[in-house]
N, C-alpha and C positions, 0 to 999 in steps of 0.2 A: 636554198642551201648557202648561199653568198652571204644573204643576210645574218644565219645563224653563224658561218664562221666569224664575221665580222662581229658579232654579239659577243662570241668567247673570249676575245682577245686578253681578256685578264689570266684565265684557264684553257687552258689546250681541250676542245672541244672533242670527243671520242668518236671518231668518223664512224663508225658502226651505228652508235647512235641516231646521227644526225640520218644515215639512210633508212635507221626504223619512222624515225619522226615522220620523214617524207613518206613513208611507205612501200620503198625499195629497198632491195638486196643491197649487200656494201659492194659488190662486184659491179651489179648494173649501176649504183651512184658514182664511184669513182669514174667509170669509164664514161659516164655521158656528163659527169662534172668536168672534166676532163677535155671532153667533144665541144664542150662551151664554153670553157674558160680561156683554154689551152694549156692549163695546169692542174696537177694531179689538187684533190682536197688539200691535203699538208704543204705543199709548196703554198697553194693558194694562203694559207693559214697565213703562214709565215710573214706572206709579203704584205698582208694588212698588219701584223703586228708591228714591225719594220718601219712600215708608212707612221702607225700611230707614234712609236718612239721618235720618229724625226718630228713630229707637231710636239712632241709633249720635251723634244729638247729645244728647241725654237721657243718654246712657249714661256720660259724660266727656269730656271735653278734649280730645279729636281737634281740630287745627285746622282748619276748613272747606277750605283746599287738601287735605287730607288726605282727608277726609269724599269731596271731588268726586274726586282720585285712585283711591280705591278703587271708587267707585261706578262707574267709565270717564267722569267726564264731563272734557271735553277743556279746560275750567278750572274756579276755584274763582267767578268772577263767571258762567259758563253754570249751574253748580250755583246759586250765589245767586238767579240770574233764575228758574229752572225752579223753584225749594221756594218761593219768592214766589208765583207764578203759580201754584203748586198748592193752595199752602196761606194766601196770602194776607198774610204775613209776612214778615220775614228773615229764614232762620236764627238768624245771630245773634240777634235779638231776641228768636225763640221761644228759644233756650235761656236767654237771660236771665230772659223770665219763668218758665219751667221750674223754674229754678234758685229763683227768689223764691217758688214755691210751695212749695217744700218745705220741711219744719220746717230751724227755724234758718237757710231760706235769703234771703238779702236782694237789692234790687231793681238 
């Protein structure tokens, strides 16, 4: 299950789905997804897309519309609110400091 959410991350994977794919109910998937991870399928979701946007704003110059298009989120300010609220900062601003942490890179 891990693997396939981590697989959707471009498109919001349909948790119903994913517990026919396995072969389980969505009741019995979330709850023992859940017993395993310690987070529901959709939080889970979330927090690999999140991880993937902070590599892929580290990585270069993707403009954050860009960054939330790829990731499916349905703009570049619900991406901005969501990587705040995860990580406690702006995007933007983390990759500014980002950028200022590395040799030669300025603030």
């Amino acid at each position: 299950a891990e693997r396939l959410l981590a697989e959707g991350v471009e498109g919001a994977p349909a948790m119903p789905d994913i517990a026919r794919r396995l072969g389980m109910a969505y009741s019995h998937f979330r709850r023992e997804f859940r017993r395993q991870t310690g987070l529901s399928p959709q939080r889970y979701y979330n927090q690999v897309r999140l991880e993937r946007a902070r590599r892929l704003l580290g990585a270069g110059d993707l403009p954050l519309k860009a960054i939330a298009e790829q990731l499916g989120y349905s703009s570049a300010y619900h991406f901005s609110w969501a990587f705040k609220r995860h990580f406690g900062v702006a995007p933007g601003h983390w990759r500014r400091r980002l950028a200022a942490a590395r040799p030669g890179g300025r603030a």
